[in-house]
N, C-alpha and C positions, 0 to 999 in steps of 0.2 A: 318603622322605616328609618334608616340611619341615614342622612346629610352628611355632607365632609365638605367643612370648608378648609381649601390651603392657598396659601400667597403663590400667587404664582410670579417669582424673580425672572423670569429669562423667557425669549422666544422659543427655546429646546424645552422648557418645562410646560409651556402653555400648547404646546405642540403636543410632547405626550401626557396632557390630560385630553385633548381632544380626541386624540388616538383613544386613550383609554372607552371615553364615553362611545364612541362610537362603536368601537370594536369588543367590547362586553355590554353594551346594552342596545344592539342593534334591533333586540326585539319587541323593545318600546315603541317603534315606528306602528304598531296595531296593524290595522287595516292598511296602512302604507306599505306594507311588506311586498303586498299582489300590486304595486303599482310598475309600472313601467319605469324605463330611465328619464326618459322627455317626458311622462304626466309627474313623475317625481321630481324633478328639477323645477318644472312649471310652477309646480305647487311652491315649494322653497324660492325660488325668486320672485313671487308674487306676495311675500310675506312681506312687510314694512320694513326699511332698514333704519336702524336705531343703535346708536353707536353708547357703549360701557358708560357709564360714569367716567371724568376725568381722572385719571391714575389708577383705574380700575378693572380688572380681567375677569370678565367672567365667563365659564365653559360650565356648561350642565350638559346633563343627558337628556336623549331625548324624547325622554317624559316628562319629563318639568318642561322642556319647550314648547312638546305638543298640548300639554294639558293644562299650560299657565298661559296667562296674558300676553307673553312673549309672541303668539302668532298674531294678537291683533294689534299691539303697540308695537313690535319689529324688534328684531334682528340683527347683530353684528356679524359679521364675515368668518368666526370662529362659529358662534352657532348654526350658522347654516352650513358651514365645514362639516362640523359635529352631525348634521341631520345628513348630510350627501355621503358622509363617508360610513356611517350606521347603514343608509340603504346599499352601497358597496359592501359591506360585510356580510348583510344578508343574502347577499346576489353571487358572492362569492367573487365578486372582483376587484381584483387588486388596484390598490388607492394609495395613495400619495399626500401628502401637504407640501404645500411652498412659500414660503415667507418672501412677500418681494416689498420693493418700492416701484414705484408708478410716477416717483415725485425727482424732482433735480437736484434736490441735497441728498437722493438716494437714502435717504433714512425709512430701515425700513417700516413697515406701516400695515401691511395687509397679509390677509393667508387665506388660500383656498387649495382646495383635494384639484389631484389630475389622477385619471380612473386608467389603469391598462385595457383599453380596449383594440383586438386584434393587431396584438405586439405593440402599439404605439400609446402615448402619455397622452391620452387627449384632457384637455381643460375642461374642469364641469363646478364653474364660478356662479353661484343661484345670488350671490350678493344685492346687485338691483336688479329691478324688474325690464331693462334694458338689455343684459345683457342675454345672449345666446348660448346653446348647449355648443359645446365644444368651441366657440368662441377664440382664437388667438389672443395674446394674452400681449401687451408692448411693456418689458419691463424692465428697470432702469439696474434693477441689482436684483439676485435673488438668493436664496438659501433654501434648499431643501432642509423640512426640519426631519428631527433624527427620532426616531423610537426609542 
């Protein structure tokens, strides 16, 4: 089994590595495959949030998610990106990333998938376990990240 570690410099590169993990290993998800959108979302926002080491990115696939400690010590908003946008790949629907701020110096800060569901970008952010499926989003600056 080959690992690859790379630096990730930039929001456009942390963006398609999560692209990457998700959309080539969406069939890591196992038994998650047969889940619904709202039991799968359920499940992902119910996972602990647990933010990177300071100066630190990290994006895996989502088998090292599922199968490491990662579901019971928690989660950053890229990884549970990487697990919502994997089960869009497997569902065959089209998925999104957006890089925003939520904060007032607008720097940005956060990233989650928005899924095309009938024609429209709905939000499917599993980050805390507060938030809701399709959920409005209030956001101070945003960047769609690029492929």
């Amino acid at each position: 089994m080959r690992t690859e570690i790379k630096q990730l410099r930039s929001r456009v590169q942390t963006g398609k590595a999560i692209y990457k993990s998700a959309s080539k290993y969406y069939r890591d998800l196992g038994y998650h495959l047969d889940d619904s959108l709202h039991s799968f979302f359920s499940y992902v926002k119910n996972i602990p949030y647990k933010e990177d080491p300071t100066g630190t990115e990290i994006v895996s696939r989502p088998k090292y998610l599922l199968q490491g400690t990662a579901v019971f010590e928690g989660m950053d908003c890229k990884k549970k990106a990487v697990l919502i946008g994997a089960w869009a790949e497997a569902h065959g629907v089209p998925w999104r990333l957006l890089a925003v701020s939520e904060r007032k110096d607008k720097q940005i800060h956060h990233v989650f998938p928005q899924l095309k569901i009938n024609g429209e970008w709905k939000t499917v952010d599993a980050t805390y376990p507060d938030y809701q499926l399709f959920m409005p989003k209030k956001i101070t600056a945003g960047e769609e990240l690029l492929r």
